[in-house]
N, C-alpha and C positions, 0 to 999 in steps of 0.2 A: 167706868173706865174702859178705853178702847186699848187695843195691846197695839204698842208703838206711838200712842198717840202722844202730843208733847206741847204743853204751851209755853209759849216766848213772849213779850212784848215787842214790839215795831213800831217805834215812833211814839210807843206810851201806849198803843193799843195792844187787848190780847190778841194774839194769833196761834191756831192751833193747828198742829202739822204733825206727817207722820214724815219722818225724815228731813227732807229739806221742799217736802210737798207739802203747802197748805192746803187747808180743806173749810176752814170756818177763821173769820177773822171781822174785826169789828174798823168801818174806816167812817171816818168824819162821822161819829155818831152814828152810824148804819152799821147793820149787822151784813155780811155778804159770806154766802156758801156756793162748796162746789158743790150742784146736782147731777142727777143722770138728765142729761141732753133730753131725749124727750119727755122726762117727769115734769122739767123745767119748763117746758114749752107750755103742756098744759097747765100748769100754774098759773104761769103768766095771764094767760088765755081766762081760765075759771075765777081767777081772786086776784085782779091787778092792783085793788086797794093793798096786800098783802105780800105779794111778788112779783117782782121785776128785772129786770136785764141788767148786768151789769158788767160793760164790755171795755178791754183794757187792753188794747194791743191782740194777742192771741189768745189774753183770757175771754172764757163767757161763763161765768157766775152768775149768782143768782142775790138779789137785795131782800132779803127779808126783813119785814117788821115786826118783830121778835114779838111786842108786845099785843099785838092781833091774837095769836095763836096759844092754846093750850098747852102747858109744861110737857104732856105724853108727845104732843105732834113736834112738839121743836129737840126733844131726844130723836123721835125717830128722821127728822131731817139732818141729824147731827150725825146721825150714824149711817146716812146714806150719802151725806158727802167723806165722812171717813174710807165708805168702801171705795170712794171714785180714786183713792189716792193709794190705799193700805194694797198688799199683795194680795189675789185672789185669794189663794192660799189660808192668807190669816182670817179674812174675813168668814170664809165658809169655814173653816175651826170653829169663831165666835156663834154663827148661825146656828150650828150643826150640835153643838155642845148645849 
């Protein structure tokens, strides 16, 4: 559990937000997260079978194929798009704790 985290559905998908900021959301059978900007980069760059762009206006996301990757590494992208959204604040409590 992340603190403030909240899922909704949107269109029948889940979507996971803290506030009215999403951070992980599943669209047209794709999984898409917000990353750190240049995490993201190298992703793309290192594992493009795995991670990809996903650009909407003045969104830049990240497409993830959930099913690639190990349960430990798709927590910890889950919680590294929570911090791109959550107040510094909460995040370094969770860390720090």
């Amino acid at each position: 559990m992340l603190p403030g985290a909240e899922e909704e559905h949107w269109y029948g998908a889940p979507l996971f937000k803290v506030g009215k900021k999403g951070f992980v959301h599943t669209w047209r059978g794709r999984v898409v997260m917000k990353l750190d900007r240049q995490h993201r980069e190298r992703l793309f760059e290192a594992r493009p079978d795995v991670f990809s762009p996903y650009v909407a206006g003045a969104l830049r996301w990240s497409y993830v194929e959930i099913d690639a990757l190990e349960l430990d590494e798709v927590a910890e992208l889950v919680r590294e798009a929570w911090t791109m959204v959550v107040p510094k604040k909460v995040s370094r409590a969770l860390y720090s704790a």
